[in-house]
C-alpha positions in Angstrom: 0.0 0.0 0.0 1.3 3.2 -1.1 0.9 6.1 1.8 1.3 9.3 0.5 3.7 12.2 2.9 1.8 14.3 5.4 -1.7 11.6 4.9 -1.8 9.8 8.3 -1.8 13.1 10.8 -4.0 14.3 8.0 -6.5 11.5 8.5 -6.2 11.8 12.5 -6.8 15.8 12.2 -9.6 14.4 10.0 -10.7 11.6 12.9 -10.4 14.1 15.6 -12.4 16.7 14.2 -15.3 14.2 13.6 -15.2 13.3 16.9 -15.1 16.6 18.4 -18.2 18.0 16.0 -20.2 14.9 17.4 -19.3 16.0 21.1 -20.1 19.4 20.9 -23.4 18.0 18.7 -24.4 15.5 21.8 -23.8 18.9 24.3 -25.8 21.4 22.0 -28.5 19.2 22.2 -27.9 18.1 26.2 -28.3 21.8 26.6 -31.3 23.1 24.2 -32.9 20.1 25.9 -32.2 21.4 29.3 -33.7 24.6 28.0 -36.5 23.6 27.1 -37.5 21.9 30.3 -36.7 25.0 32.3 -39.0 26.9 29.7 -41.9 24.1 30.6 -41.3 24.2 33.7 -41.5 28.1 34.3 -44.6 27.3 32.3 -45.8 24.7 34.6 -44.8 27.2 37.6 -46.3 30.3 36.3 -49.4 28.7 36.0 -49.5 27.3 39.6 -48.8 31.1 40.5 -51.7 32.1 38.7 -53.7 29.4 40.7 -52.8 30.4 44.2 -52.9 33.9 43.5 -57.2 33.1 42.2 -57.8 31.6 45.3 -61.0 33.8 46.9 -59.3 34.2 50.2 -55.8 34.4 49.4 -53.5 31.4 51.4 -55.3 30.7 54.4 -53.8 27.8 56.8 -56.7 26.0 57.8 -58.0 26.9 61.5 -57.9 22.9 62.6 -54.9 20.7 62.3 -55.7 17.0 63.6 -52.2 16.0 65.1 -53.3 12.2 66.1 -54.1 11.7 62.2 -50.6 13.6 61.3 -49.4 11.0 63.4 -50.9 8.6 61.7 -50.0 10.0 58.5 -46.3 10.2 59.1 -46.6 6.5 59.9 -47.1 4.8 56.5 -44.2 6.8 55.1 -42.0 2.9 56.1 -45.0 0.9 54.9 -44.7 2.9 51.6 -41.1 1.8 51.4 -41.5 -1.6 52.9 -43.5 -2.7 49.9 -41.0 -1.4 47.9 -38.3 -3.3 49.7 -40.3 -6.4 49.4 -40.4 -5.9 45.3 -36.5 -5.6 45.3 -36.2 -8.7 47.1 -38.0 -10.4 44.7 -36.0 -8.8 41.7 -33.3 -9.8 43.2 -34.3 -13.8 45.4 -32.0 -15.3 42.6 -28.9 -13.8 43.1 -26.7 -14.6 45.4 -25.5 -11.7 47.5 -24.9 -10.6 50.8 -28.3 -9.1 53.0 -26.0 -6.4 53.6 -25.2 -5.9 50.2 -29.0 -6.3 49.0 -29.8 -3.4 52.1 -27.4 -0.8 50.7 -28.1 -1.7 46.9 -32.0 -0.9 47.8 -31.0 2.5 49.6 -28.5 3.5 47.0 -31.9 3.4 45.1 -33.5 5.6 47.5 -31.2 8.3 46.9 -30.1 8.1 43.3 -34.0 8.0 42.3 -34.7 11.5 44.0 -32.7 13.4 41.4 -34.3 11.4 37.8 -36.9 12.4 36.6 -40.2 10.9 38.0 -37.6 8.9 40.4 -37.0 6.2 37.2 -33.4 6.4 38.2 -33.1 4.2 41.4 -31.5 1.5 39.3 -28.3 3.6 39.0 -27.3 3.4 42.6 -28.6 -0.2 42.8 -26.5 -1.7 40.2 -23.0 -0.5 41.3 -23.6 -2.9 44.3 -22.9 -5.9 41.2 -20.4 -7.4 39.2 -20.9 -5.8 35.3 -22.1 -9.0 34.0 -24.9 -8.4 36.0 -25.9 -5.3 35.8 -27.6 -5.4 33.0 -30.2 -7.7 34.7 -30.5 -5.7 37.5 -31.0 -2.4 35.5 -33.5 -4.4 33.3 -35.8 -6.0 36.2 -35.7 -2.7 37.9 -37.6 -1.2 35.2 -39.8 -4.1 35.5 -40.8 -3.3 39.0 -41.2 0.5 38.3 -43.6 -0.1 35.2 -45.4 -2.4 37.4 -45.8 0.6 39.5 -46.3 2.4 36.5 -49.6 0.3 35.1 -51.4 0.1 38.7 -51.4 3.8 38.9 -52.4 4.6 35.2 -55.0 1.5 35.7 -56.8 3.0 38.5 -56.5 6.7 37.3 -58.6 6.0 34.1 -60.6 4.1 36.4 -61.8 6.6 39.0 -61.9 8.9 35.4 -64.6 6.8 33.9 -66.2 6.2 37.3 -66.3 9.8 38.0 -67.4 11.4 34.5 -69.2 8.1 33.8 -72.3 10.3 32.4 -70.0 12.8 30.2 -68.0 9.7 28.8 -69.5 7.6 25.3 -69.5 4.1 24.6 -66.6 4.7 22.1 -64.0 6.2 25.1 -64.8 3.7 27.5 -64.1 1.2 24.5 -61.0 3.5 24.0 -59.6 3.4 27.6 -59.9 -0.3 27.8 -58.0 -0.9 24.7 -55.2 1.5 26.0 -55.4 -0.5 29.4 -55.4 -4.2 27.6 -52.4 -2.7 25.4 -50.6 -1.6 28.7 -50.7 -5.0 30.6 -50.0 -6.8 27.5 -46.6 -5.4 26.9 -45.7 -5.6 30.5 -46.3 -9.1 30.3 -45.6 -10.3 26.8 -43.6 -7.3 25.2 -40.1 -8.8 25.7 -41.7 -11.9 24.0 -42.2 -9.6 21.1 -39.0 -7.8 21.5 -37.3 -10.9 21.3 -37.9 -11.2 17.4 -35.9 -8.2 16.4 -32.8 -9.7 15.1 -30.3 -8.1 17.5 -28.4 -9.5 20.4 -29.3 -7.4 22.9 -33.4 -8.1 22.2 -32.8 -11.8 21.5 -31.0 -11.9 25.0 -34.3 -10.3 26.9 -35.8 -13.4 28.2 -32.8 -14.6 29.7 -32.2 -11.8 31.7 -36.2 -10.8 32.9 -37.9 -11.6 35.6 -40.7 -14.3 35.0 -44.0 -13.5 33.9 -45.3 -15.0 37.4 -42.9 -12.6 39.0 -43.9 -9.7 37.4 -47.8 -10.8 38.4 -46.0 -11.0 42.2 -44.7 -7.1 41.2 -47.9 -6.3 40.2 -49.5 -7.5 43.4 -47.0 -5.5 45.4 -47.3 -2.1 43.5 -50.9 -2.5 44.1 -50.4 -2.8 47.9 -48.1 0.2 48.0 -50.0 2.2 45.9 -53.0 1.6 48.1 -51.0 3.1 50.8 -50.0 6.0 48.6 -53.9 6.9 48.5 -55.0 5.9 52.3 -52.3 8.2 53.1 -53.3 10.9 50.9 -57.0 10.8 52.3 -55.3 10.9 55.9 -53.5 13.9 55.6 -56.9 15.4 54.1 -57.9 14.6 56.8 -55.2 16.5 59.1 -56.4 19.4 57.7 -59.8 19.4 58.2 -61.0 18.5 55.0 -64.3 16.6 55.5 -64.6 12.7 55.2 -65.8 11.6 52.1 -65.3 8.1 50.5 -65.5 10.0 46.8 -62.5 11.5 47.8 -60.5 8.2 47.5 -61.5 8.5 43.3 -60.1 11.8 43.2 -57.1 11.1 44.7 -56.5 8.2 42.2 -57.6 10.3 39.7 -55.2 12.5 40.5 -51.9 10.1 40.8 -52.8 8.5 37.1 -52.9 12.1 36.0 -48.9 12.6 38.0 -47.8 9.3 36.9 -48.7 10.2 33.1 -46.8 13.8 32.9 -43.8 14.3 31.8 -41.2 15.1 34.6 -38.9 18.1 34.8 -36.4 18.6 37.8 -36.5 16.7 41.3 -39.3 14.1 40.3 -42.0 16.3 38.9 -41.7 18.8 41.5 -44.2 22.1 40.8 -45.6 19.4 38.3 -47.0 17.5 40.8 -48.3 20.3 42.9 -50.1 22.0 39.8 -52.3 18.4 38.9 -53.0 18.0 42.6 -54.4 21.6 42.7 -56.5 21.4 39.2 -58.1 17.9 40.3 -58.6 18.2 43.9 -60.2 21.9 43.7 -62.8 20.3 41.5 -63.9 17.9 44.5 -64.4 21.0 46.2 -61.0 21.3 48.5 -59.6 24.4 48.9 -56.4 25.4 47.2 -54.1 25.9 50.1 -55.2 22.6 51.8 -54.3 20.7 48.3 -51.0 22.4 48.2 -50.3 22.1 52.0 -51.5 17.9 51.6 -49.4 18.0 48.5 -45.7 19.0 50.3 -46.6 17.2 53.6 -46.8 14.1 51.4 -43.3 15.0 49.0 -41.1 15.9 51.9 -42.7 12.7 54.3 -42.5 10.5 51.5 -39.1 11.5 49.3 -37.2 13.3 51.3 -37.0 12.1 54.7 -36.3 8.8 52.9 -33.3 9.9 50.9 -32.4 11.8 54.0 -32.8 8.6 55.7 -31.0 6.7 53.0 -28.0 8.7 52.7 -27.0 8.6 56.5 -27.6 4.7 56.4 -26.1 3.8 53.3 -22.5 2.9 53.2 -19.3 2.1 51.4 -19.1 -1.6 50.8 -16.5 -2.0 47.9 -15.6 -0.9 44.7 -18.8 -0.6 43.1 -20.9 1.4 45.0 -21.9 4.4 43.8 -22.0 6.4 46.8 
């Protein structure tokens, strides 16, 4: 082969300046993305303001605060967690790891969750607690148990939707909200079965890596359990401040967790987001705006940030790779 004077550092100045276009191509986009998520979320934000600053009275603590049922309230904050503790343990029954080692890896989780968006994340501090050949199972069957999570809350939002607006909805939207459930629960169950057929190694590899289709049904079972906590609780600290019993209420708290689970997320879990649904569905049940809001935070700070708070005091160094 004949090379030709001054070619090779001309095809490495060629090489590197391929390489640096693509960087600076993946950053502009990393940031123009980041802008337009702070634009949405200013958005999101200045509409909340709008909200709270229409409210008749202005922001008015309520005049009762029940501190037995705040106790109470503050209380299902472990059982919340608990349940998901027990769906890690499933993930993870086959492996064979230390139970100190499984501990950290689920509070690793905890913490590295509270900065994704919508808290998808907690299967980057979990799989830095295993070797690399595994990791990709672990990061897989995470995402198992969080769509699990995932269908239970859209499941029961359309739910207390058609329950609630049964007379405004036709035939055809029921008809349409089934399908979309039906669709949902198939591709938890069977879509990795599909996936599978795509001629690529990664896809063709799927089945060896998930968890079974009787321990996604066991997932299933458990993010309905927690997710009934996440409502009880939400009626309780109702409740706390003096909003008045109503069994109705339980719809339009569902009702209002499909409508969180299904937006997008910005910064800090859906922070602002959240707050902003919470106050457009629960003021149409007739609670007042600053009691929504007030409910709202209580149930953020007792139920994401004392845990990572938690978490992040408990959670130590156990060898080379963890995370934290």
């Amino acid at each position: 082969m004949t090379v030709v004077p001054g070619s090779i550092p001309r095809i490495i100045l060629s090489s590197d300046t391929k390489l640096t276009f693509v960087i600076k191509t993946k950053q502009f986009r990393s940031i123009l993305f980041l802008i337009l998520k702070f634009g949405v979320f200013c958005a999101v934000a200045f509409l909340l303001f709008k909200k709270i600053n229409a409210f008749p009275q202005g922001f008015e603590l309520p005049e009762n605060i029940n501190f037995v049922l705040a106790i109470l309230f503050m209380s299902f904050m472990p059982i919340n967690w608990f349940m998901e503790w027990l769906k890690w343990k499933a993930i993870v029954a086959s492996k064979k790891m230390h139970t100190s080692d499984r501990w950290h890896s689920f509070l690793s989780g905890i913490v590295s969750g509270v900065v994704t968006p919508a808290y998808a994340g907690n299967f980057i501090g979990r799989m830095f607690y295993f070797d690399k050949k595994d990791r990709k199972e672990i990061i897989l069957n995470t995402l198992v148990g969080n769509a699990s999570q995932f269908m239970v809350s859209i499941s029961l939002g359309i739910g207390s939707f058609a329950i609630l607006y049964s007379t405004n909805i036709s035939g055809f939207e029921h008809l349409l909200m089934t399908a979309i459930l039906c669709i949902g629960f198939g591709l938890y169950f069977f879509g990795d079965t599909i996936l599978c057929k795509i001629p690529l190694n990664f896809f063709r590899e799927l089945d060896l890596v998930l968890v079974s289709k009787t321990l996604r049904a066991k997932l299933l079972g458990l993010s309905f359990l927690r997710y009934l906590t996440f409502i009880i609780q939400f009626f309780i600290v109702l409740l706390v401040f003096d909003v008045r019993f109503d069994i109705q209420l339980f719809l339009w708290i569902a009702l209002m967790y499909g409508a969180i689970t299904a937006a997008p997320s910005l910064f800090f879990g859906k922070i602002i987001v959240r707050e902003t649904i919470a106050l457009s569905i629960l003021t149409l049940a007739g609670i007042a705006g600053p009691v929504v809001l007030l409910a709202a935070f209580s149930t953020w700070v007792i139920n994401q940030i004392l845990p990572v708070l938690i978490a992040t005091l408990l959670l130590k160094k156990r060898q080379k790779h963890v995370l934290v």
